[in-house]
C-alpha positions as CSV (number, residue, x, y, z in Angstrom):
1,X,15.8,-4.4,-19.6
2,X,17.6,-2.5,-17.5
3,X,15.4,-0.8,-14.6
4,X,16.0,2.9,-13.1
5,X,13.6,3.5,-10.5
6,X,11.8,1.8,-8.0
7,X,8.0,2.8,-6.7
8,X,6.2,0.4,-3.9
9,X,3.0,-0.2,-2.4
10,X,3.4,0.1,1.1
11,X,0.5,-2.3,3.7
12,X,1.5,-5.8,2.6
13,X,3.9,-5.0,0.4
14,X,6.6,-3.1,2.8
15,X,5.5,-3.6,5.9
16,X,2.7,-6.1,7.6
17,X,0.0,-3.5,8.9
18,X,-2.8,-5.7,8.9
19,X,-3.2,-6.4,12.5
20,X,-3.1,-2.6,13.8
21,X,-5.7,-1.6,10.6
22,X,-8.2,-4.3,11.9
23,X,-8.4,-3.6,15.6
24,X,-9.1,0.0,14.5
25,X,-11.4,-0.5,12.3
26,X,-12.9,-3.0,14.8
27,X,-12.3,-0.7,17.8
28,X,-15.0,1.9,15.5
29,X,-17.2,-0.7,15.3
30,X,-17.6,-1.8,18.6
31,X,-18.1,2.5,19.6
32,X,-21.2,1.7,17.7
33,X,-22.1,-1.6,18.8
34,X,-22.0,-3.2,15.7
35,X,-20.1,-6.8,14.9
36,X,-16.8,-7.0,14.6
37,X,-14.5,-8.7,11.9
38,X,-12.0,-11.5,12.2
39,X,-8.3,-10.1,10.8
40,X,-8.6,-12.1,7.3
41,X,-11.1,-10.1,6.4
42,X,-9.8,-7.4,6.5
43,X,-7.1,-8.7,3.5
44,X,-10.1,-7.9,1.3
45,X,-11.6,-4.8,2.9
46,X,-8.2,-2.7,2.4
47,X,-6.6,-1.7,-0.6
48,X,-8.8,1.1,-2.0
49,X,-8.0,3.4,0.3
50,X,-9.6,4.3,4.5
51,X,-13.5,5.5,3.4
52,X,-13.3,2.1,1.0
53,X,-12.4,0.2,4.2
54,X,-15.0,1.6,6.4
55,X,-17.9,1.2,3.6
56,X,-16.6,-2.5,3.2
57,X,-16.9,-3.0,7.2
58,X,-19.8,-1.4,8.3
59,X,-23.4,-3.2,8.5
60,X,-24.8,-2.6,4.8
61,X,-27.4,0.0,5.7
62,X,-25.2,2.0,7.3
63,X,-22.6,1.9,4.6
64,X,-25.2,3.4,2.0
65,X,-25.4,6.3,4.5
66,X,-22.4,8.8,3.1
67,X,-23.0,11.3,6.2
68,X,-22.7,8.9,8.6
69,X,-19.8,6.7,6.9
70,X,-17.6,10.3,6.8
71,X,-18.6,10.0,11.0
72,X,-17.3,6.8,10.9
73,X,-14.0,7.1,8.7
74,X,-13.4,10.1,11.3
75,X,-13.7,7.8,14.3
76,X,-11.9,5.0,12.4
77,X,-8.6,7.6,11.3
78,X,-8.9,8.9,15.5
79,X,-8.4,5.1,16.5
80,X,-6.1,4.4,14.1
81,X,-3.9,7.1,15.0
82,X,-3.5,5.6,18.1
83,X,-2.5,2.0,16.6
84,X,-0.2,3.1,13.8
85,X,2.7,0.9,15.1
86,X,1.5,-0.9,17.8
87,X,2.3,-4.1,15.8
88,X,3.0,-3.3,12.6
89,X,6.4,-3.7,11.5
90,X,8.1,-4.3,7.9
91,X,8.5,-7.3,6.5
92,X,11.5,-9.7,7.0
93,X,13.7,-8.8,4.1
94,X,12.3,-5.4,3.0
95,X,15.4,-3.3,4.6
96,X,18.2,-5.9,3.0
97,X,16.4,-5.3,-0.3
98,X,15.7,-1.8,-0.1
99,X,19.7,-1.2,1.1
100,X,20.4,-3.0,-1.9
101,X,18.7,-0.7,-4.4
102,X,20.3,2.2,-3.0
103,X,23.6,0.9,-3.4
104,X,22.4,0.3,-7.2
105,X,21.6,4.2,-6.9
106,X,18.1,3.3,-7.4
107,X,15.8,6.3,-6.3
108,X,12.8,5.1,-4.2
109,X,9.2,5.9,-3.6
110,X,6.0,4.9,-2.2
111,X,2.4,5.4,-3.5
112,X,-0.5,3.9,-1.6
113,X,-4.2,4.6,-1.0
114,X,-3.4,4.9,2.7
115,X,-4.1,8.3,4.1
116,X,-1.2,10.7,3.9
117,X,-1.2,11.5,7.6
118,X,-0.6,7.9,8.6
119,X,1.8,6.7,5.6
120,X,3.7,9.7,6.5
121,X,4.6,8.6,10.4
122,X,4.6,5.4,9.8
123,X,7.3,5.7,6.7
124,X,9.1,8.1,9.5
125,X,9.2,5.4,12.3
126,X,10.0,2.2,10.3
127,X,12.4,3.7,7.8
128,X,15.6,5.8,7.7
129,X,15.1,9.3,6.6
130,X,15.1,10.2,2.8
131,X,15.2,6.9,2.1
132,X,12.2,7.5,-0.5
133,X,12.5,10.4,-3.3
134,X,8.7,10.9,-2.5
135,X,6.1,9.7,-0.4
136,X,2.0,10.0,-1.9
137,X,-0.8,8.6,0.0
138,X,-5.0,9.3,-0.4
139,X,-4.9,13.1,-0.7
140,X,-7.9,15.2,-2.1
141,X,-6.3,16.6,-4.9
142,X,-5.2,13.4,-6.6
143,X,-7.1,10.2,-8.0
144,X,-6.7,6.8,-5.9
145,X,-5.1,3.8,-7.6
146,X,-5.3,2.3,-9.7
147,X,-5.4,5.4,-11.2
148,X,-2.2,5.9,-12.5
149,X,-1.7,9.8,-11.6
150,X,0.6,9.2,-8.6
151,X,2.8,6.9,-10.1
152,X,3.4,9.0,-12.6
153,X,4.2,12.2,-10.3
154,X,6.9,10.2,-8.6
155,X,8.3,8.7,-11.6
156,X,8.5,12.7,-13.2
157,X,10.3,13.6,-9.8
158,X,12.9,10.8,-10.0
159,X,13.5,12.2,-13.4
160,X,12.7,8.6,-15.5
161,X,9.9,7.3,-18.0
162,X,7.2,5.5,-16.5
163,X,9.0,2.1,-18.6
164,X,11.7,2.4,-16.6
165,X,10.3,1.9,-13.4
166,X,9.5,-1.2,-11.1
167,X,5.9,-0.9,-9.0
168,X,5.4,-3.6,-6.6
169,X,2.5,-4.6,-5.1
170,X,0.5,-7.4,-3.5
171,X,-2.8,-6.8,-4.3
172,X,-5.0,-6.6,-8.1
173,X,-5.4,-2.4,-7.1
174,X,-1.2,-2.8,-7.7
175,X,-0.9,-4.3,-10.4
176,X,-3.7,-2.3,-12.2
177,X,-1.6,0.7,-11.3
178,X,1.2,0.1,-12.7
179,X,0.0,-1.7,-16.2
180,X,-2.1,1.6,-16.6
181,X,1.2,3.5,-16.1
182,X,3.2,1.6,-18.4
183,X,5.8,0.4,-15.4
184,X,7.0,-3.3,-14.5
185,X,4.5,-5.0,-12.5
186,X,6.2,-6.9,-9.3
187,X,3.7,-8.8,-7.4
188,X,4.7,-9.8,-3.6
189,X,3.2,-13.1,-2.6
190,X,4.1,-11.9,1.1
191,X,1.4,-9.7,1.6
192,X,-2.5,-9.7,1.8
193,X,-3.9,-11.2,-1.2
194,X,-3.2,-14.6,-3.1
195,X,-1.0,-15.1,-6.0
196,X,-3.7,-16.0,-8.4
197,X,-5.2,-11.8,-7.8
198,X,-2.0,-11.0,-9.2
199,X,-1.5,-13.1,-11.8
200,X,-5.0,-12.3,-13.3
201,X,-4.1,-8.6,-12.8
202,X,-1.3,-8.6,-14.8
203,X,1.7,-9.4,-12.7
204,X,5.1,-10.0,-14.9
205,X,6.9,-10.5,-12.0
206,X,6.5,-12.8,-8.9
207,X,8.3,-12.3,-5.4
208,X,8.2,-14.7,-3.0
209,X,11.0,-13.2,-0.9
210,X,12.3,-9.5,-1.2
211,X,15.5,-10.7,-2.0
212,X,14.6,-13.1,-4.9
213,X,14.2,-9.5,-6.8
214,X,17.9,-9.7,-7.7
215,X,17.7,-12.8,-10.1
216,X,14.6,-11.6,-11.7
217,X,14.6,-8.3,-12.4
218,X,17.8,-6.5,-13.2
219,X,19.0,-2.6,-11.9
């Protein structure tokens, strides 16, 4: 089958964000004096969006506590605003593959659980502008992945059924997305979490390198 459209995760699968999301989530902690997490960690804690993060990295007690994990998610989004691209950079590959697509006339988009805010500037600083049809990140008004809601909004805007478009991923919360959507799921083997999560989540295709998209999938 021929593919129209293309929709991607964005930390792990576009760009390597790990490194700047751990020191702010570690920076919170240490505000409160509690420990601190090494950076693999942190592969597991992310994913489900930046209150799921901060519930997964706080002492247990205090993560039960809802008014004082909103305190903390407020502190953590302040410091991460301040380490949005200190290291974070995309992936060696991404920008020859995504060039490619357009050529193909592919339209292009983004969904992730990140919060809006920050997918927005960081898709401004690492990206050329337009390069993505649309842009959705953890906003009140619409379910998280791996609902399928979002996906679905940006596949209605590109103007093509859900079947006819790619979703890649790197983590199980991807490729849940886009089998409840009805899309292609394209697992990265790049990015935070092992190839096994993706093959027991559904996974029909495998990426080891961006460019090894062109012999597997066809637009």
């Amino acid at each position: 089958m021929q593919y129209k459209a293309a929709i991607f995760d964005l930390d792990g699968t576009l760009i390597d964000s790990l490194a700047d999301l751990a020191d702010s989530a570690n920076e919170m902690l240490t505000s409160y004096g509690y420990p601190t997490h090494d950076i693999d960690k942190y592969r597991y804690f992310v994913g489900n969006g930046s209150r799921k993060l901060i519930e997964r990295c706080l002492p247990m007690e205090k993560a039960a506590d809802a008014a004082f994990v909103d305190e903390a998610l407020a502190n953590y989004k302040a410091c991460y605003d301040r380490n949005l691209t200190h290291k974070t950079d995309c992936y060696a590959g991404i920008m020859d593959m995504l060039e490619t697509l357009q050529a193909k006339n592919i339209p292009l988009g983004i969904c992730t659980n990140k919060h809006q805010s920050a997918a927005d500037i960081i898709v401004a600083k690492l990206f050329p502008k337009d390069m993505f049809v649309s842009v959705i990140g953890d906003c009140r008004d619409l379910p998280r992945k791996p609902d399928p809601k979002k996906v679905l909004l940006i596949a209605d805007k590109m103007g093509v059924k859900p079947e006819e478009v790619a979703y890649f991923g790197d983590t199980s919360v991807d490729m849940d997305t886009a089998n409840n959507a009805g899309m292609l799921p394209i697992g990265v083997t790049w990015g935070f979490r092992p190839k096994e999560e993706l093959v027991e989540h559904g996974a029909k295709v495998l990426l080891d390198k961006p460019m090894d998209l062109f012999s597997k999938v066809e637009f």
